[in-house]
C-alpha positions in Angstrom: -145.5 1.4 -21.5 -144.4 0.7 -17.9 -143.0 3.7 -16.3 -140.1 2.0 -15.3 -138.9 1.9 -18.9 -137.1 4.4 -21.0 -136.8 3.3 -24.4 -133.9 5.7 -26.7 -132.3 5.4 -30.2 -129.2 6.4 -31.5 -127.5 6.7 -34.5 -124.2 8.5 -34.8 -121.5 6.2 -35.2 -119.1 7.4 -32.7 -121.6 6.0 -30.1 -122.9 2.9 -31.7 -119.4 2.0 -32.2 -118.8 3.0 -28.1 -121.7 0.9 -27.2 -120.9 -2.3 -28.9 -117.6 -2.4 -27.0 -119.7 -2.6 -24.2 -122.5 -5.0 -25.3 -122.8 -8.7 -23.2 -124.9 -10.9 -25.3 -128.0 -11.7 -23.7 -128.3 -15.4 -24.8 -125.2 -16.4 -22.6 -125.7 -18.1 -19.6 -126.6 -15.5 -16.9 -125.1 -17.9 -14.2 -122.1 -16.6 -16.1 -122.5 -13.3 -15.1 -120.0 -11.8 -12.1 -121.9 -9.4 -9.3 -121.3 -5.8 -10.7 -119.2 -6.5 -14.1 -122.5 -6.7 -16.2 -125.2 -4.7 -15.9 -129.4 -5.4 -15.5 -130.2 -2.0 -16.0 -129.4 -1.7 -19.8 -130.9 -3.9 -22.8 -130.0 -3.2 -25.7 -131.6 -4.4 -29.1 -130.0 -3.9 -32.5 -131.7 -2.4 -35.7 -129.7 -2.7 -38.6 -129.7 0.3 -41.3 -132.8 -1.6 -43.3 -134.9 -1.6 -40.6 -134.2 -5.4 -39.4 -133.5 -6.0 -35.8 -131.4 -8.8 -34.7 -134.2 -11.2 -34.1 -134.9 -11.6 -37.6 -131.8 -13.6 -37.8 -131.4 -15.9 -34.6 -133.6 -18.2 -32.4 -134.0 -17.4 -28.1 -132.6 -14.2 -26.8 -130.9 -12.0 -29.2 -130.1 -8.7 -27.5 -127.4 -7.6 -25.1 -126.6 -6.4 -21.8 -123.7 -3.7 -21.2 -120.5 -4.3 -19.2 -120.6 -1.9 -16.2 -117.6 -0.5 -16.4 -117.9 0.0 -20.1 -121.1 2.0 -20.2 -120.4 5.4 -21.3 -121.4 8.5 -18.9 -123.8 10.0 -21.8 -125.8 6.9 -22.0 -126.5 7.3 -18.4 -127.1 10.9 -18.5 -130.1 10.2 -21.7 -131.4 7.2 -19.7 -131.4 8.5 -16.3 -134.6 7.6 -14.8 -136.4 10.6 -13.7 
């Protein structure tokens, strides 16, 4: 693995539910995207409870970014890049 990666799971519900208010899908257009309001440094794939991840069920890219101002301060602290 590159050591510029850090690669985490989680579980509980009180955060999944806290990050998908945050999630940006990947597949739109990134010329979309406004400086600062979504951010590069998250990706985020989805594994649902029977082990499937979300490109079982759709074509291109299927994960999400985060919206920057949405990305809660314990997700940074677990990812921080050390």
């Amino acid at each position: 693995m590159d050591d510029w990666s850090i690669t985490k799971t989680f579980s509980e519900e009180a955060q999944i539910k806290e990050l998908a208010a945050a999630l940006y899908p990947g597949s739109f257009d990134t010329g979309f995207k406004l400086h600062n309001v979504i951010s590069n440094n998250y990706y985020v794939t989805v594994q649902m409870k029977n082990g499937s991840t979300n490109t079982g069920y759709y074509r291109g890219d299927n994960g999400f970014y985060l919206i920057t101002e949405k990305i809660p301060e314990w997700l940074q602290r677990d990812t921080a890049y050390e």
